[in-house]
FIDREN-6793 format. One record per residue: x negated, y negated, z of N, C-alpha, C, CB in turn; residue in three letters; residue number from 1. Coordinates in nm, 3 decimals, decimal comma, always signed. Each point is the difference from the previous one (the first is absolute). Glycine has a CB too. Layout:
N
n.u=X n.v=Y n.w=Z ca.u=X ca.v=Y ca.w=Z c.u=X c.v=Y c.w=Z cb.u=X cb.v=Y cb.w=Z residuo=ala num=NUM
...
% end
This chain:
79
n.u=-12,413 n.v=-8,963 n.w=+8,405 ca.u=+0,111 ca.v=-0,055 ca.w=+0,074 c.u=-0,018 c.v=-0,152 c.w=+0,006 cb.u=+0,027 cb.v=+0,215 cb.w=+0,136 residuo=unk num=1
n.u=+0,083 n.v=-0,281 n.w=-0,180 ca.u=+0,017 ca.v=-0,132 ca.w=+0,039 c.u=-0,008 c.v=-0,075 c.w=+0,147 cb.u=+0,119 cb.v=+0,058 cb.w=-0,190 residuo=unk num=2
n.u=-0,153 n.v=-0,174 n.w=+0,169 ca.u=-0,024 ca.v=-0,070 ca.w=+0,131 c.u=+0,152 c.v=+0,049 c.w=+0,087 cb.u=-0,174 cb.v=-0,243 cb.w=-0,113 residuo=unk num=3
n.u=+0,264 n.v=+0,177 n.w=+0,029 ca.u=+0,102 ca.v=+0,050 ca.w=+0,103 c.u=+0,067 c.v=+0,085 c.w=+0,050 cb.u=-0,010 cb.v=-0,113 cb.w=-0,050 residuo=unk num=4
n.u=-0,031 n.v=+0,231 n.w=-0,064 ca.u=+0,024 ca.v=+0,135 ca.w=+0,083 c.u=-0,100 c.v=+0,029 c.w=+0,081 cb.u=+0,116 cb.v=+0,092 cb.w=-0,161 residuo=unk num=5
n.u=-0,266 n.v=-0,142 n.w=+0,170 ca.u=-0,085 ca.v=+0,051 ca.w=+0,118 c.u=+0,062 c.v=-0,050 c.w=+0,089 cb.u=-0,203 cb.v=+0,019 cb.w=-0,077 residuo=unk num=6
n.u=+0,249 n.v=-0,124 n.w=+0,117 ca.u=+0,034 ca.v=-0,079 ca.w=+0,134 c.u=+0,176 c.v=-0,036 c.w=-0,015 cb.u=-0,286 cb.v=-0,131 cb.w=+0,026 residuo=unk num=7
n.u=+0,369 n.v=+0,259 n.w=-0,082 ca.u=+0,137 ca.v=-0,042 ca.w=+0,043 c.u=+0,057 c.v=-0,002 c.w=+0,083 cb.u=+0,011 cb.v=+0,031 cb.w=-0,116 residuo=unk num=8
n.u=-0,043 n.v=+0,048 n.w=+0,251 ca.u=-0,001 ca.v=-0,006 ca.w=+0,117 c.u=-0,019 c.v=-0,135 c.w=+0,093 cb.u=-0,060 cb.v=+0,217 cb.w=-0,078 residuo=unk num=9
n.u=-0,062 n.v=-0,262 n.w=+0,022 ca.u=-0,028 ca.v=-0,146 ca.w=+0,045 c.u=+0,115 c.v=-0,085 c.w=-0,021 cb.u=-0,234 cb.v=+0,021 cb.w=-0,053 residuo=unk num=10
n.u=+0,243 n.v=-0,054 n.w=-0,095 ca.u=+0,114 ca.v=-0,079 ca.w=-0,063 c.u=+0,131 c.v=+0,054 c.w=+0,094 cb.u=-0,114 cb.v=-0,017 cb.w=-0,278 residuo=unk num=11
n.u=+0,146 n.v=+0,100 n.w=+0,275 ca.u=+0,121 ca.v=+0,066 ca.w=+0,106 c.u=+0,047 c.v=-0,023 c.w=+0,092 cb.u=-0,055 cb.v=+0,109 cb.w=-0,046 residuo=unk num=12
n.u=-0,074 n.v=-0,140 n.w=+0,114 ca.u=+0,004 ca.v=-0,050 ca.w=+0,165 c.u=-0,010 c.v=-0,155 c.w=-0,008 cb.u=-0,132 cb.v=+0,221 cb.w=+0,113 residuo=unk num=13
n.u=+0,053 n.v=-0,281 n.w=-0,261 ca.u=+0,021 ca.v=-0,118 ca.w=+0,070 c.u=+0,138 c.v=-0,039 c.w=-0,058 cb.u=-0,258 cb.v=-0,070 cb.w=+0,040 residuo=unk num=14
n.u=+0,366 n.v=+0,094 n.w=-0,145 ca.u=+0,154 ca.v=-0,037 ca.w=-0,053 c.u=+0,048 c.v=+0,029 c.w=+0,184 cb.u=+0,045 cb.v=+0,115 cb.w=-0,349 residuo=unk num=15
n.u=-0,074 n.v=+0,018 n.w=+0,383 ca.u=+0,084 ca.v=-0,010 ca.w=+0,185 c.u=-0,014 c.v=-0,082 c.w=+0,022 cb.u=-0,017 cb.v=+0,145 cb.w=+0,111 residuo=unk num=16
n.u=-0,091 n.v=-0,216 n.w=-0,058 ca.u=-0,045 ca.v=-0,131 ca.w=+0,071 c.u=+0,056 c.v=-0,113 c.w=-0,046 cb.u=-0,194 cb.v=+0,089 cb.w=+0,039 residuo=unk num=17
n.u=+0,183 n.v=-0,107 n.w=-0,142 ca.u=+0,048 ca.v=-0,159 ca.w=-0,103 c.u=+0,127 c.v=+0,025 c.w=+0,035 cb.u=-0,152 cb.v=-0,042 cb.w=-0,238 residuo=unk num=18
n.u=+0,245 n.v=+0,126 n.w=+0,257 ca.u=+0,109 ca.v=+0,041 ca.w=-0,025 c.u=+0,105 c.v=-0,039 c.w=+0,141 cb.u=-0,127 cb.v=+0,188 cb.w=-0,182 residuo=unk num=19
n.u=+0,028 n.v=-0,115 n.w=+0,343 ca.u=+0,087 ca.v=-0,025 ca.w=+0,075 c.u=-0,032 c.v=-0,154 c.w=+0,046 cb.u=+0,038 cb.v=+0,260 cb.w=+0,054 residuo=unk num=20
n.u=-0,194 n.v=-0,322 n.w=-0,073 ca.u=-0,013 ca.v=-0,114 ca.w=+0,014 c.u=+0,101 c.v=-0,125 c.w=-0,071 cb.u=-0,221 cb.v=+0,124 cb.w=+0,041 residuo=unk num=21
n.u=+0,217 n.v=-0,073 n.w=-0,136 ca.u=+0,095 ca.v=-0,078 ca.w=-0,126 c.u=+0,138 c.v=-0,052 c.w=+0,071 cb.u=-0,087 cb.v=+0,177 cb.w=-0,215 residuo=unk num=22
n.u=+0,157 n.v=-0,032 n.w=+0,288 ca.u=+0,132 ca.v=+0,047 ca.w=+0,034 c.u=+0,031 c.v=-0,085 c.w=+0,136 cb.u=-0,026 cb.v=+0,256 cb.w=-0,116 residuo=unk num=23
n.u=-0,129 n.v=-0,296 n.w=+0,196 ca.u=+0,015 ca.v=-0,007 ca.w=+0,105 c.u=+0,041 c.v=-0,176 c.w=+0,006 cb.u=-0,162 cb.v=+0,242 cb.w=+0,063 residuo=unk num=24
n.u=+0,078 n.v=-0,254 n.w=-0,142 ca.u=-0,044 ca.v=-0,198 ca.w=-0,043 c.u=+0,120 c.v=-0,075 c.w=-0,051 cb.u=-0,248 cb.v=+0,047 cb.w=-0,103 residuo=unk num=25
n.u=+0,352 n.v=+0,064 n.w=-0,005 ca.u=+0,119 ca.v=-0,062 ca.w=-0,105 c.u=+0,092 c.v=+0,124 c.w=+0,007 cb.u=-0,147 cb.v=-0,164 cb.w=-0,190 residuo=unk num=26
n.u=+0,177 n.v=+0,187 n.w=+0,333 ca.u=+0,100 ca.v=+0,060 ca.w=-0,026 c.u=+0,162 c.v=+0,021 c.w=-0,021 cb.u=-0,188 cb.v=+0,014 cb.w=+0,063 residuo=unk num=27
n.u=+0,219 n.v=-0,130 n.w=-0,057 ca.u=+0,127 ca.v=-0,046 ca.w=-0,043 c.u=+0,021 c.v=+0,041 c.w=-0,136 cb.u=-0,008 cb.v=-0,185 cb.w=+0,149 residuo=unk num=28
n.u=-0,112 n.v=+0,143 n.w=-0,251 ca.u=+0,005 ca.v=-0,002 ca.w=-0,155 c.u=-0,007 c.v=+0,142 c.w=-0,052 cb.u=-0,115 cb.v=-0,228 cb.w=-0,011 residuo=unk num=29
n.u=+0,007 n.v=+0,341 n.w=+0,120 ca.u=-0,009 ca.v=+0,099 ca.w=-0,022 c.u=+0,158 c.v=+0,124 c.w=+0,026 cb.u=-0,279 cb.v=-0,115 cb.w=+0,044 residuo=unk num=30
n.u=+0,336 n.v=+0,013 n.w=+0,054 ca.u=+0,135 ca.v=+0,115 ca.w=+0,048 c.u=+0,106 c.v=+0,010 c.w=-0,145 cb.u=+0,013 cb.v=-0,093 cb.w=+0,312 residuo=unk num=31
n.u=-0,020 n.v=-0,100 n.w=-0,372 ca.u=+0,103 ca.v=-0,018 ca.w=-0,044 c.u=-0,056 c.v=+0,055 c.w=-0,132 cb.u=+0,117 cb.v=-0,189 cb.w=+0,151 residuo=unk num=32
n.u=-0,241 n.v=+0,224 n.w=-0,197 ca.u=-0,029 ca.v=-0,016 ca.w=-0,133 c.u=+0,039 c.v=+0,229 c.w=+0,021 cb.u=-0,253 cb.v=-0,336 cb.w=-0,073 residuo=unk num=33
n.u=+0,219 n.v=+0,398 n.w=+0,143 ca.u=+0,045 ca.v=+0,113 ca.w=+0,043 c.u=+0,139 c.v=+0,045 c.w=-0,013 cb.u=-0,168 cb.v=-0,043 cb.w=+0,124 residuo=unk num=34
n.u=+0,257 n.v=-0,060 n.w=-0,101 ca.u=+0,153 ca.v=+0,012 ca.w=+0,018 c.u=+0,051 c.v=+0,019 c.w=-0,178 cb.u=+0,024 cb.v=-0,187 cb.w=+0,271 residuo=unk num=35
n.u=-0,119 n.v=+0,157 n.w=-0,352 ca.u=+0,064 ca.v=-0,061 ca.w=-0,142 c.u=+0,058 c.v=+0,149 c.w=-0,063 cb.u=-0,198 cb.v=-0,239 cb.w=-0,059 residuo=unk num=36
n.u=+0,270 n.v=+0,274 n.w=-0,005 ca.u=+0,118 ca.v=+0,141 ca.w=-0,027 c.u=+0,023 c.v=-0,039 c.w=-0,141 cb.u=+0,153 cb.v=+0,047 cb.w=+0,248 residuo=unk num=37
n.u=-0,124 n.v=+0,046 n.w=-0,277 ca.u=+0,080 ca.v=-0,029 ca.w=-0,139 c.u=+0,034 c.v=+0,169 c.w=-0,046 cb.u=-0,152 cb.v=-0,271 cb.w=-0,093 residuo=unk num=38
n.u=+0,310 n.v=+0,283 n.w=+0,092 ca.u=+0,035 ca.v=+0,164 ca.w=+0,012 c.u=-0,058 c.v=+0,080 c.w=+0,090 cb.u=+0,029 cb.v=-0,008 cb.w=-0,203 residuo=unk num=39
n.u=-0,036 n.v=-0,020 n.w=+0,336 ca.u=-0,084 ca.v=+0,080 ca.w=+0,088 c.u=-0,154 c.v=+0,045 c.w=+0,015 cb.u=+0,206 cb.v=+0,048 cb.w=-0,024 residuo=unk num=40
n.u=-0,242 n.v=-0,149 n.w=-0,083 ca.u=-0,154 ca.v=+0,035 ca.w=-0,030 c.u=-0,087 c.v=-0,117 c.w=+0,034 cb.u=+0,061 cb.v=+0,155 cb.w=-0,192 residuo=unk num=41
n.u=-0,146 n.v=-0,148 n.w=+0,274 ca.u=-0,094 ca.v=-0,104 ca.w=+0,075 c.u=-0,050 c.v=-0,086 c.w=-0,122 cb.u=-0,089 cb.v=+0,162 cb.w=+0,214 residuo=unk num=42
n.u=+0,065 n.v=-0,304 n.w=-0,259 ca.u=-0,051 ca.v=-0,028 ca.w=-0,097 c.u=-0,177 c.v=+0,053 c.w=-0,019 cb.u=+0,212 cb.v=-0,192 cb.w=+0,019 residuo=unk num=43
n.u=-0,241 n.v=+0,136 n.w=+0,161 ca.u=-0,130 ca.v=+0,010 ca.w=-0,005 c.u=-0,111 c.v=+0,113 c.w=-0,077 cb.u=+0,099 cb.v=-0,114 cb.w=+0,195 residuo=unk num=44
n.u=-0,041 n.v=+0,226 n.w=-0,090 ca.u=-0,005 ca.v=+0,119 ca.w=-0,054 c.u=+0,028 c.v=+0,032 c.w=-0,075 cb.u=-0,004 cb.v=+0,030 cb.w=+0,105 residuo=unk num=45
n.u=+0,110 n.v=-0,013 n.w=-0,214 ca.u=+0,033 ca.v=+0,010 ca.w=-0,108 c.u=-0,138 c.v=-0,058 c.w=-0,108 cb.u=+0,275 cb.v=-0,011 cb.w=+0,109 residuo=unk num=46
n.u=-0,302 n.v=-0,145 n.w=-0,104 ca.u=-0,104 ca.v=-0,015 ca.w=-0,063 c.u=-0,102 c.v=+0,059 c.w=-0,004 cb.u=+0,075 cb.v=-0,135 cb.w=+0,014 residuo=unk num=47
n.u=-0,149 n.v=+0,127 n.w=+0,116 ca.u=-0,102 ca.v=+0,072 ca.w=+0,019 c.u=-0,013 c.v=+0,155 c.w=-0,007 cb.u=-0,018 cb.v=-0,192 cb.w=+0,109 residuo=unk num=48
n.u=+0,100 n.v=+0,293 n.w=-0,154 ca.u=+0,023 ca.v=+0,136 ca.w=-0,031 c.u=+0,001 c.v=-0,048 c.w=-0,130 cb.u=+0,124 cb.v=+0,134 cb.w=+0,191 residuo=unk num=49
n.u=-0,067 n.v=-0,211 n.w=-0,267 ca.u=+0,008 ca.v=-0,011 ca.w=-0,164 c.u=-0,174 c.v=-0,026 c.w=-0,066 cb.u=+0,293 cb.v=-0,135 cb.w=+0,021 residuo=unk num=50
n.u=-0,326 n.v=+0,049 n.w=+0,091 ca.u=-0,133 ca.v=-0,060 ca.w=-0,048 c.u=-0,097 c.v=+0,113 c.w=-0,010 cb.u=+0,039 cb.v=-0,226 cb.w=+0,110 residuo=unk num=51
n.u=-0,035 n.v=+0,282 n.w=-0,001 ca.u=-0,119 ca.v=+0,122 ca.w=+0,003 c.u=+0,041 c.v=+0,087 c.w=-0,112 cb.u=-0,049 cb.v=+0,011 cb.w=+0,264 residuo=unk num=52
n.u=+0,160 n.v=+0,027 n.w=-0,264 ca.u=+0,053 ca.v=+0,133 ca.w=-0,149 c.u=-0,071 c.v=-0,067 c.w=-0,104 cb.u=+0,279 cb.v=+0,086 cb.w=+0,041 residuo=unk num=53
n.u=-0,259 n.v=-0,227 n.w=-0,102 ca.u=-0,029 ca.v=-0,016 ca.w=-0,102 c.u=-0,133 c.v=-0,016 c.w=-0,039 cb.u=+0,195 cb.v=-0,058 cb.w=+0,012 residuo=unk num=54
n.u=-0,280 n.v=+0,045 n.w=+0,154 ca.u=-0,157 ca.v=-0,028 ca.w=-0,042 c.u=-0,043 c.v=+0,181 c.w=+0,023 cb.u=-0,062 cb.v=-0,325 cb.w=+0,113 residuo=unk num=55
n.u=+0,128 n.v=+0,404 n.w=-0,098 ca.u=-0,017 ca.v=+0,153 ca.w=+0,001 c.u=-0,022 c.v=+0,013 c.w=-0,151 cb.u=+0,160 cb.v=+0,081 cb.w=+0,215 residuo=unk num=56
n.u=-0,033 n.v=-0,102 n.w=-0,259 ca.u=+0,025 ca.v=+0,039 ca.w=-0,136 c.u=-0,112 c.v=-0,091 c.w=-0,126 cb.u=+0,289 cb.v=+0,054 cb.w=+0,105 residuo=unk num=57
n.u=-0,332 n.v=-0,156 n.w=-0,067 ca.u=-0,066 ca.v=-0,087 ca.w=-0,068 c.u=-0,141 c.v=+0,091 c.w=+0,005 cb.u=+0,147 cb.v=-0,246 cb.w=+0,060 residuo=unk num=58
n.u=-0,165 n.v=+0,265 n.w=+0,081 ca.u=-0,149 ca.v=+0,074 ca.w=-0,029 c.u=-0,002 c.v=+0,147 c.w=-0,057 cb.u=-0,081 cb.v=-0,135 cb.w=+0,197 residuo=unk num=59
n.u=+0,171 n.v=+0,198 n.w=-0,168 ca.u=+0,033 ca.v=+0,127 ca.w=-0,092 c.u=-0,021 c.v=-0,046 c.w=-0,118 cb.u=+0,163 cb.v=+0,111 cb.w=+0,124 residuo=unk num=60
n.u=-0,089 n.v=-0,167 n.w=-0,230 ca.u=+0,024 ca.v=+0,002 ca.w=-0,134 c.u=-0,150 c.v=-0,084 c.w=-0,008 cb.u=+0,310 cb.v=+0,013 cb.w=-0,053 residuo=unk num=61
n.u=-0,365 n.v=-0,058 n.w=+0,098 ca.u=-0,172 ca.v=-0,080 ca.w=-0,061 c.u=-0,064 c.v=+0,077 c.w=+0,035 cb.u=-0,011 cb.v=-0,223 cb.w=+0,018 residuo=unk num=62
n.u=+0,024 n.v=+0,329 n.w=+0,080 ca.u=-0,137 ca.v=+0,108 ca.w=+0,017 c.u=+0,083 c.v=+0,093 c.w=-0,099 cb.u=-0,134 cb.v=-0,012 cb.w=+0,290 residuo=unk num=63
n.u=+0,214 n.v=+0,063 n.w=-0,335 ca.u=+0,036 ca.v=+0,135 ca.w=-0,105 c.u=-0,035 c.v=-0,072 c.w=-0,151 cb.u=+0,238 cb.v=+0,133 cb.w=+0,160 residuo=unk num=64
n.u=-0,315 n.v=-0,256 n.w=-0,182 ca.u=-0,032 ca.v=-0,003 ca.w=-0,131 c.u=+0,129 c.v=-0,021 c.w=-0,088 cb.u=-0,203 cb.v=+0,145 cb.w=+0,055 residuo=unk num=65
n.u=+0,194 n.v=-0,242 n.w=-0,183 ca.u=+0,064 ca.v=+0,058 ca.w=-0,079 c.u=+0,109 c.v=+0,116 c.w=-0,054 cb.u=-0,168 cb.v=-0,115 cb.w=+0,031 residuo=unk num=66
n.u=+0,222 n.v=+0,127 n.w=+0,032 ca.u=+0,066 ca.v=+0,134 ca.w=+0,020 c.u=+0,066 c.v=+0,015 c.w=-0,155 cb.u=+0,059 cb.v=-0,015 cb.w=+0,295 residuo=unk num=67
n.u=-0,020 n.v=-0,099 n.w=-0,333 ca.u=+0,110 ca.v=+0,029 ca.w=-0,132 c.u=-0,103 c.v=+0,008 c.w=-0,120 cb.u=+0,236 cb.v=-0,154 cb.w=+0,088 residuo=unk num=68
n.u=-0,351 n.v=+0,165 n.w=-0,051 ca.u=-0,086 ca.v=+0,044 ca.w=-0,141 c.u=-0,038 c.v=+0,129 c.w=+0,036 cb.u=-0,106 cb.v=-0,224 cb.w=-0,080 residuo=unk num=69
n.u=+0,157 n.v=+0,333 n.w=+0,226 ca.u=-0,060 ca.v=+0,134 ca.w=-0,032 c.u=+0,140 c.v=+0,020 c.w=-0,059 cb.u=-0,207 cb.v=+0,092 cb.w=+0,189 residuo=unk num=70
n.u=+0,286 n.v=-0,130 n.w=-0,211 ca.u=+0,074 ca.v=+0,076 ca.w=-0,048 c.u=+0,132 c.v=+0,094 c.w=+0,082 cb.u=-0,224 cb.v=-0,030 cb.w=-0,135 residuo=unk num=71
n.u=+0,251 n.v=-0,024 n.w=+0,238 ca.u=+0,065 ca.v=+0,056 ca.w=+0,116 c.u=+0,161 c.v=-0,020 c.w=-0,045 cb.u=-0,209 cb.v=-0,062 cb.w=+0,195 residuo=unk num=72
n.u=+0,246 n.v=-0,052 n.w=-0,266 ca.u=+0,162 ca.v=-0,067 ca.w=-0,049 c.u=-0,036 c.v=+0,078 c.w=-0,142 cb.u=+0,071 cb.v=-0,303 cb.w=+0,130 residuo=unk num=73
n.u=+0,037 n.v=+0,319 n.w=-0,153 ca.u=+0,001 ca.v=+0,070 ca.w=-0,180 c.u=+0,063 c.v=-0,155 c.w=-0,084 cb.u=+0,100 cb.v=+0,343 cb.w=+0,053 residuo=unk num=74
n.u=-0,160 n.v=-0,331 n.w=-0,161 ca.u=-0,004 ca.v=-0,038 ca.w=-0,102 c.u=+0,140 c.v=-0,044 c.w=-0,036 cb.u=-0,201 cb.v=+0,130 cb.w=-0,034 residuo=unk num=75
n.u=+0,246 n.v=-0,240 n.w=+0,022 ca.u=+0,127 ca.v=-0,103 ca.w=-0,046 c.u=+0,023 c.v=+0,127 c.w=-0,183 cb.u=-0,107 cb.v=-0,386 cb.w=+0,148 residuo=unk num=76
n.u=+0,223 n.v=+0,424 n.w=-0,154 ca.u=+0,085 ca.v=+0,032 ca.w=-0,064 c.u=-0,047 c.v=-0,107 c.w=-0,121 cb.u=+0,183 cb.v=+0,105 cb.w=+0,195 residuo=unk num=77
n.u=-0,182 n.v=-0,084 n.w=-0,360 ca.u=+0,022 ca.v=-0,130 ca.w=-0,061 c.u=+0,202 c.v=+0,061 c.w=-0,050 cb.u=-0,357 cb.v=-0,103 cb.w=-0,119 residuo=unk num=78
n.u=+0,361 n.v=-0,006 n.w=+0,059 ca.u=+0,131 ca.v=+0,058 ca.w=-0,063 c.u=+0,035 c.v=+0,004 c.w=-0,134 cb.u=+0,064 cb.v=-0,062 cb.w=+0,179 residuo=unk num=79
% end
């Protein structure tokens, strides 16, 4: 197990902390940067849900190896 999966919990608690401290210090910037929309969809969130999928998917496809040399996609047609 990686450092940061031994202690993600740690890391966890301290993003809470940074987070409401952050909120508490600049919160004008934090309400307005919160308010940002685009089609009903929070920007913030929106990013940060995109970011994690793609570092999901990034570590999937580098831990499954090579995949297109077992042979899993068939073979391009010639013509």
């Amino acid at each position: 197990m990686s450092v940061f999966e031994r202690y993600l919990t740690v890391w966890v608690a301290l993003c809470v902390v940074a987070g409401v401290v952050l909120g508490r210090l600049a919160l004008s910037f934090f309400q307005s940067f919160g308010r940002m929309e685009l089609a009903r969809v929070n920007i913030p969130v929106g990013v940060l849900v995109k970011v994690t999928v793609m570092m999901l998917v990034v570590k999937v496809v580098n831990e499954s190896g090579p995949w297109y040399e077992r042979g899993i996609l068939p073979e391009p047609a010639n013509s």
